[in-house]
C-alpha positions as CSV (number, residue, x, y, z in Angstrom):
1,X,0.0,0.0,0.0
2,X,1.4,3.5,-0.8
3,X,0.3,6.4,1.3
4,X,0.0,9.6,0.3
5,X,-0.2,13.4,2.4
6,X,-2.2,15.4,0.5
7,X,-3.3,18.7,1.0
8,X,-6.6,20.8,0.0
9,X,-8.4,23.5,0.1
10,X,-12.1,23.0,1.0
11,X,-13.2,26.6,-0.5
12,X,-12.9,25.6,-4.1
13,X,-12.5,23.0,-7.4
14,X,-9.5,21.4,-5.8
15,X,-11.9,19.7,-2.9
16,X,-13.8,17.8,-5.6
17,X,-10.4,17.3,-7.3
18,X,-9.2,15.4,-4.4
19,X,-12.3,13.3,-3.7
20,X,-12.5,12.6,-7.5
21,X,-8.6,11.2,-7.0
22,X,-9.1,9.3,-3.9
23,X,-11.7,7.5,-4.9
24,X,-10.3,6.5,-8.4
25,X,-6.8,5.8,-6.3
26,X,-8.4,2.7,-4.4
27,X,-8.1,0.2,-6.7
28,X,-3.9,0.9,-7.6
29,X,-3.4,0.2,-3.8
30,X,-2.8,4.1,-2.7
31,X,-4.3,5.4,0.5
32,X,-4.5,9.5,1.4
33,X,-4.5,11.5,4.5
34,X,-6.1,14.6,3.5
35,X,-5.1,17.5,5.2
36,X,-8.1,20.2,4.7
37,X,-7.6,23.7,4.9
38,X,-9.5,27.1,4.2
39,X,-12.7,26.6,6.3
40,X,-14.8,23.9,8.2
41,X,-16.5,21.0,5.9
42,X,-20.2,21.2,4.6
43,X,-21.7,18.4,5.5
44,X,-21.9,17.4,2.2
45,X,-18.3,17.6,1.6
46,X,-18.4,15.1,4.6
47,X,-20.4,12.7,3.6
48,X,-18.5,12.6,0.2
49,X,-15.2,11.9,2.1
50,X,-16.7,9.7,4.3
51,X,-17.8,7.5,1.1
52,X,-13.9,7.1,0.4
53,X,-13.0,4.1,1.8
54,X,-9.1,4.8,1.9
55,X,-9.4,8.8,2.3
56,X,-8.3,9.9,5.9
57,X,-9.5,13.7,6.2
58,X,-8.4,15.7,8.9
59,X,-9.5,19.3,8.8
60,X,-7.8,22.4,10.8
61,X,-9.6,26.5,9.6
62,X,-6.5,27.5,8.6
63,X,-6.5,30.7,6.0
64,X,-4.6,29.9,2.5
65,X,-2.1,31.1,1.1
66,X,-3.4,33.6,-1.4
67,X,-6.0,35.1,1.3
68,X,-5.2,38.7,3.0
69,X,-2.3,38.4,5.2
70,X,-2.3,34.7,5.9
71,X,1.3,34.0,7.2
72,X,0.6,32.8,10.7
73,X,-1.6,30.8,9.6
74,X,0.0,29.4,6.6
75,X,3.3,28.6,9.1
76,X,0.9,26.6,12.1
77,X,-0.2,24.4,8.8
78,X,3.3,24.1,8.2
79,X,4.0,22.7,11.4
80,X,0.5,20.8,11.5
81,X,1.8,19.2,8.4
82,X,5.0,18.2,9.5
83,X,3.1,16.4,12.8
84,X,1.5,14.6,9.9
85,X,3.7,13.6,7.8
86,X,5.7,12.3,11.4
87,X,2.5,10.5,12.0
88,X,1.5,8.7,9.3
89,X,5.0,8.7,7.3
90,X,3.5,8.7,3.8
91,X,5.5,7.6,0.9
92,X,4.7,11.1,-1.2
93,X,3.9,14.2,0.1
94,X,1.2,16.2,-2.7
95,X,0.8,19.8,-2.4
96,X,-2.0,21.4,-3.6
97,X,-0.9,24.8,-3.8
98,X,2.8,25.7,-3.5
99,X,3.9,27.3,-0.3
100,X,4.0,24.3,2.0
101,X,6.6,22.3,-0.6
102,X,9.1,24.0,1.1
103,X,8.6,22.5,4.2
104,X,11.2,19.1,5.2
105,X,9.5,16.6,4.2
106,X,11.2,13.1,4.3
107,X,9.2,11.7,1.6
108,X,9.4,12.9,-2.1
109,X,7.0,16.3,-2.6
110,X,5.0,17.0,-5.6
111,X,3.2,20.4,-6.1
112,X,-0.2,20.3,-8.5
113,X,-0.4,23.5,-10.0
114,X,-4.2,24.9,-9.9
115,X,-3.9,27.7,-10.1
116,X,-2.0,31.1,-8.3
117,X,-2.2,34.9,-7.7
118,X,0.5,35.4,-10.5
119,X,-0.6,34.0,-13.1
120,X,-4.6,35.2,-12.1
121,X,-3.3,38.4,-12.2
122,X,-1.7,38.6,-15.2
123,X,-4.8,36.9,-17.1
124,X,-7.0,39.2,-15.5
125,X,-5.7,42.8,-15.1
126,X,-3.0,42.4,-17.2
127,X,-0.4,43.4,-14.7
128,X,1.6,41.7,-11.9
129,X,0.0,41.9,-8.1
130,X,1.5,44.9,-6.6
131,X,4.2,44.8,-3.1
132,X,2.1,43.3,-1.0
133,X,1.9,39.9,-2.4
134,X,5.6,39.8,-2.6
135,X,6.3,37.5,0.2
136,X,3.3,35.2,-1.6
137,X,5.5,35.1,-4.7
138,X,8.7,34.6,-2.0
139,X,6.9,31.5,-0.7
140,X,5.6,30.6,-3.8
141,X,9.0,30.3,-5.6
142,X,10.8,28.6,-2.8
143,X,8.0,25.9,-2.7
144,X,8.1,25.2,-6.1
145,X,11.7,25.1,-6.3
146,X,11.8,22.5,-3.8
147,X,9.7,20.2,-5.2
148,X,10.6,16.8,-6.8
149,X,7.8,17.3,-9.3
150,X,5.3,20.2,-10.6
151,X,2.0,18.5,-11.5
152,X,-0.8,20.5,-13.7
153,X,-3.9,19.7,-15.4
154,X,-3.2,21.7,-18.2
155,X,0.5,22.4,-20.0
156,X,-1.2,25.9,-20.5
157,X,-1.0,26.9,-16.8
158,X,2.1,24.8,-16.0
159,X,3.8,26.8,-18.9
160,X,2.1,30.0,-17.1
161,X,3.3,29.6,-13.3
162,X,6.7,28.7,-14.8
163,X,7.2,31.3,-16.5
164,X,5.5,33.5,-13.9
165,X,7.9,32.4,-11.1
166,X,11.2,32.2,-13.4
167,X,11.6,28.6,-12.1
168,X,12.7,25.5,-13.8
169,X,11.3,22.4,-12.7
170,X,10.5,18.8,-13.5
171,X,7.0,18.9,-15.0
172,X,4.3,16.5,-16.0
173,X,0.6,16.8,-17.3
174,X,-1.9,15.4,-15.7
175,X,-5.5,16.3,-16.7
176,X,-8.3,16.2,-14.4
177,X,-11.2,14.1,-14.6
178,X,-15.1,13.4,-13.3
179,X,-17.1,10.3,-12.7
180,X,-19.6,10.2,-15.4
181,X,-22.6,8.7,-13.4
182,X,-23.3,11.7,-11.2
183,X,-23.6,13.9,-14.5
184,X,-26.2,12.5,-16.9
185,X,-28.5,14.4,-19.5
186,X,-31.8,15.2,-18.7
187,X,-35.0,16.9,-20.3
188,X,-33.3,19.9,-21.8
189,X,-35.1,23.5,-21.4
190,X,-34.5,26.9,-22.8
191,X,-31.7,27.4,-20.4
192,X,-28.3,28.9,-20.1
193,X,-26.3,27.7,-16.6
194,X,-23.0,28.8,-15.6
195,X,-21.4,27.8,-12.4
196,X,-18.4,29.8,-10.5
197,X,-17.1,32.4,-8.0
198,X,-19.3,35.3,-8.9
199,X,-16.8,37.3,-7.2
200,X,-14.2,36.4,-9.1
201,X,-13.3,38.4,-12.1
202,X,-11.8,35.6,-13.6
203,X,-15.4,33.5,-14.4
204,X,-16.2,36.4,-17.1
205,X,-19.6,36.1,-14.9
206,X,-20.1,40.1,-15.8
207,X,-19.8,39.7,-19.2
208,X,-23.1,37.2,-18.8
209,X,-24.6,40.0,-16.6
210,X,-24.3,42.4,-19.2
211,X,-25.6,40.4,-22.1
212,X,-28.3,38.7,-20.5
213,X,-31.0,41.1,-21.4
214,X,-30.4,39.9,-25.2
215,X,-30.4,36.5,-24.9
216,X,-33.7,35.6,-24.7
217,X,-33.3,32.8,-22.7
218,X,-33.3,32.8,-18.4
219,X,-29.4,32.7,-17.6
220,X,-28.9,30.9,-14.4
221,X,-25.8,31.4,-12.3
222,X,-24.6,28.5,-9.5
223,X,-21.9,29.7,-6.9
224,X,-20.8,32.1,-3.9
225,X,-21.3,35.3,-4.3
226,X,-19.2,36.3,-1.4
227,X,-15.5,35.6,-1.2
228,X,-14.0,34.4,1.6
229,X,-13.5,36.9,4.5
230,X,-17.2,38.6,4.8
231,X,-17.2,40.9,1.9
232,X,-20.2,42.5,0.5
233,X,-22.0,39.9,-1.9
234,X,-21.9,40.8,-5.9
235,X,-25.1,42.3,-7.1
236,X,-26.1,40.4,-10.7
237,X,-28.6,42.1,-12.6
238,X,-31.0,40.0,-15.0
239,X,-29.1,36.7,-13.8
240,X,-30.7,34.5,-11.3
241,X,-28.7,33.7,-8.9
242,X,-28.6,29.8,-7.4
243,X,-26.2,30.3,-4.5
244,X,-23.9,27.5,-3.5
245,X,-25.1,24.3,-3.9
246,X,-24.4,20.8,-3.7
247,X,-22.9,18.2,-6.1
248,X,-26.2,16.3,-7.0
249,X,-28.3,19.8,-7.0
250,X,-25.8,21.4,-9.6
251,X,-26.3,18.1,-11.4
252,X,-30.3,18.7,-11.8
253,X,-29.5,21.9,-13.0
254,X,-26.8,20.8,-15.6
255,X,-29.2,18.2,-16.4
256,X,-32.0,20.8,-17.5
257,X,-29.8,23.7,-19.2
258,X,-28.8,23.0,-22.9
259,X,-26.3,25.9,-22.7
260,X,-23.2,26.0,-20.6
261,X,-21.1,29.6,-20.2
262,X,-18.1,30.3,-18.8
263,X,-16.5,33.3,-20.7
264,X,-13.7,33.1,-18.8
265,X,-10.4,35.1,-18.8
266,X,-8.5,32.5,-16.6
267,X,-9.2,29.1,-15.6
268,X,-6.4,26.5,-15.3
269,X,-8.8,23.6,-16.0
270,X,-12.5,23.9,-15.2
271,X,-14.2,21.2,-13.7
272,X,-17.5,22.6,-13.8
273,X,-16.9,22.7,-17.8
274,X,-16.5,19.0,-17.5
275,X,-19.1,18.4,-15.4
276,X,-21.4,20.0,-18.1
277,X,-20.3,18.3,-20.9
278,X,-20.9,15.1,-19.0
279,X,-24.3,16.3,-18.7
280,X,-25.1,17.4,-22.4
281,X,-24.9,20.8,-22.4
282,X,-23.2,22.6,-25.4
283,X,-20.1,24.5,-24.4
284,X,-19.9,28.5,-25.0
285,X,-16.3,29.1,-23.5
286,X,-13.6,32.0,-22.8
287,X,-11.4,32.0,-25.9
288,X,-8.3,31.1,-23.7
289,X,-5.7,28.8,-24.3
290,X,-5.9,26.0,-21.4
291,X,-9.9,26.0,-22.3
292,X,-8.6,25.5,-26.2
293,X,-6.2,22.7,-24.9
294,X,-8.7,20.7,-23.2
295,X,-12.0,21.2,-25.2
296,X,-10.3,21.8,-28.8
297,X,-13.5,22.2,-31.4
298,X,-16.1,20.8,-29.4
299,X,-17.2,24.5,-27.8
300,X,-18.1,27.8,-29.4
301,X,-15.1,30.4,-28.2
302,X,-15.8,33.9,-27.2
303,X,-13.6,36.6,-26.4
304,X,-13.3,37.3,-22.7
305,X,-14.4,40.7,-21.9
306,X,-16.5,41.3,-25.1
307,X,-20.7,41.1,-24.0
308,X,-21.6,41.4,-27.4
309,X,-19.6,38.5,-28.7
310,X,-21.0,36.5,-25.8
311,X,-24.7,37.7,-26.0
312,X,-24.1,37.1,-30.0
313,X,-22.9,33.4,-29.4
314,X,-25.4,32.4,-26.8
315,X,-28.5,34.0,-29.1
316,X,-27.2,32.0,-32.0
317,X,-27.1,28.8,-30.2
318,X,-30.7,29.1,-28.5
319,X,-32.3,29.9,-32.2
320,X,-29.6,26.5,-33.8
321,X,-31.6,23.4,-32.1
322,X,-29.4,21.3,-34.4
323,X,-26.3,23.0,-34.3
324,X,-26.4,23.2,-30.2
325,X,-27.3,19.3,-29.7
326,X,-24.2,18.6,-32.1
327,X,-22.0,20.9,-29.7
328,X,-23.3,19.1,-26.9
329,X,-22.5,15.7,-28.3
330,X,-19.3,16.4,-29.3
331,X,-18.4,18.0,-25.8
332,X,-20.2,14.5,-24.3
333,X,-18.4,12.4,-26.3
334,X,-14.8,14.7,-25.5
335,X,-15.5,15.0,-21.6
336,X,-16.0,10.8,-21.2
337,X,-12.5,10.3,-22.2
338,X,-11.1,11.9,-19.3
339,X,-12.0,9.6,-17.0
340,X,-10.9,9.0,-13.2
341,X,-9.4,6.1,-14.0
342,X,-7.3,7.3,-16.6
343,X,-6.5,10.0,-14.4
344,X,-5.7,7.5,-11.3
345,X,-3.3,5.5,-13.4
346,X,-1.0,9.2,-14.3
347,X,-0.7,9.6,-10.6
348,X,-0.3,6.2,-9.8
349,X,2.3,6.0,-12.0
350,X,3.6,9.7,-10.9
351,X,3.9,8.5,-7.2
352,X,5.8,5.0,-8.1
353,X,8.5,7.0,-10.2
354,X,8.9,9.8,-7.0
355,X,9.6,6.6,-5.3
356,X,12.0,5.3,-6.9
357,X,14.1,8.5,-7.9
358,X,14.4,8.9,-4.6
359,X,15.2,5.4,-3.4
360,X,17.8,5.4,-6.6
361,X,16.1,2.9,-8.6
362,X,14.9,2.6,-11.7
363,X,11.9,4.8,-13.1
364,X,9.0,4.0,-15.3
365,X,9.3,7.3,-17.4
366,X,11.0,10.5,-16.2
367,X,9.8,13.9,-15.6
368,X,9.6,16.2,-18.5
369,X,12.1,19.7,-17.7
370,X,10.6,22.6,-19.0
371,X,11.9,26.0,-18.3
């Protein structure tokens, strides 16, 4: 049995990232202590790890590292993780973020890239963050230099935070994945869903604000509308707003919408994306690259920041029967190759050649090095 120290986040996609991982890591003989951070689990997040028959969560409220001023916090988890890793003496150490890499682990450490302030930034604003996220990027570039491995779902964003941090590393691809059964097509209505951070600029969630008046159809949105830290919830106009909801509500809703939306500027991945293709919905996306990478011609492309284009797109789908249900099916057919297996057997794989580079013994396939 190999064991693995993970960490997560429980405020965003990399929770359902981990789950997803766990469970698809059972059958190659891998067990996980998950080390939760960010906030207190919903109880559904508990009942899905609970499911996980060789998932261990423990859970301490810890703020992240990208949140306001999050040091003495971020340095207790440092220390919690290290009582951890004492304890349970896993075989690889995975960080889901970056700066916790740094710590001394005994075990081989891999960083999975989901994202990062940097490379957000840039994407979003054009610009980098300003002086006071420079001990973030000092933490940030000392954890991913001292990692055995970077890890991302896209080579897009690996390419990004690279280049972002001017730091070599040994990288590897690994794209994320869903379980098909809890996303299944249902009786399709004139609908448009998105799903996402309203909050966050990155989502293009405004851009769907702005349009929405033209589109004819209702435009439903799925997601916090707070961030983290009590701020004043984002007003959307003509949208109507779902909140937060669970995994097998957001399914009834991607069951009923034919159109999915996420003009996004940034987004390393997008699991929600996935999750809608699953469940037949035809794919209006951001025209950025790591959504090109992954979803290639099986979406319509917008650009990010341009309502018109956006409105344009959406009202030529809802009047196109034809045309959207072969978007749909093409996004289907796309989304059920990335599979949790398939994804389980990368990092299976991943974790036996950590091993043995650091034992000194032969390895399955090395690392790519990218600069």
């Amino acid at each position: 049995m190999t064991h693995v120290l993970m960490t997560a986040d429980t405020v965003g996609g990399v929770w359902t990232y981990a789950c997803e991982l766990a469970e698809a890591l059972a059958p190659h003989g891998v067990s996980i202590t998950l080390a939760a951070m960010g906030r207190a689990l919903s109880a559904d997040q508990a009942r899905r790890a609970a499911a996980i028959a060789n998932l261990s969560v423990v859970e301490r409220p810890y703020a992240l590292e990208w949140m306001p001023e999050p040091w003495r916090d971020v340095d207790a988890a440092g220390d919690w993780l290290r009582e951890l890793a004492h304890a349970c003496r896993p075989d690889v150490v995975q960080i889901n973020g970056y700066a916790h890499a740094a710590l001394a682990f005994a075990a081989p450490v891999m960083v999975v890239a989901h994202s990062c302030v940097w490379t957000w930034t840039r994407a979003v604003h054009g610009t980098d963050p300003g002086p006071a996220w420079h001990e973030y990027r000092r933490r940030v570039v000392a954890g991913l230099r001292a990692a055995d491995l970077v890890v991302a779902p896209t080579r897009a964003i690996l390419d990004a935070v690279l280049a972002a941090y001017a730091v070599r590393a040994a990288t590897r691809v690994i794209p994320n994945a869903c379980a098909a059964l809890g996303w299944r097509p249902g009786d399709k209505a004139a609908l448009v869903l998105s799903a996402g951070r309203l909050w966050d600029e990155a989502k293009g969630l405004a851009d769907l604000q702005a349009c929405a008046r033209d589109v004819g159809w209702p435009i439903a949105v799925a997601g916090a509308t707070a961030a983290p830290g009590g701020t004043a919830p984002v007003a959307a106009r003509g949208l109507h707003l779902l909140g937060e909801l669970a995994p097998r509500q957001l399914a009834a809703w991607m069951a009923r919408a034919s159109i999915y939306a996420l003009p996004a500027r940034y987004e390393p991945f997008g699991l929600s994306v996935l999750e809608a293709a699953l469940a037949g919905c035809a794919l209006v996306l951001g025209d950025i690259a790591s959504l090109r990478e992954v979803w290639g011609d099986t979406a319509v492309y917008v650009p990010p920041g341009d309502p018109q284009a956006l409105g344009f797109a959406l009202r030529t789908l809802t009047h196109d029967t034809v045309g959207r249900e072969l978007y749909a099916a093409r996004a289907r057919a796309r989304a059920a190759t990335m599979t949790p297996a398939r994804m389980a057997s990368a990092y299976r794989a991943t974790y036996d050649d950590l091993i043995a580079q650091r034992a000194g013994g032969p390895r399955a396939g090395a690392p790519e090095v990218r600069a």
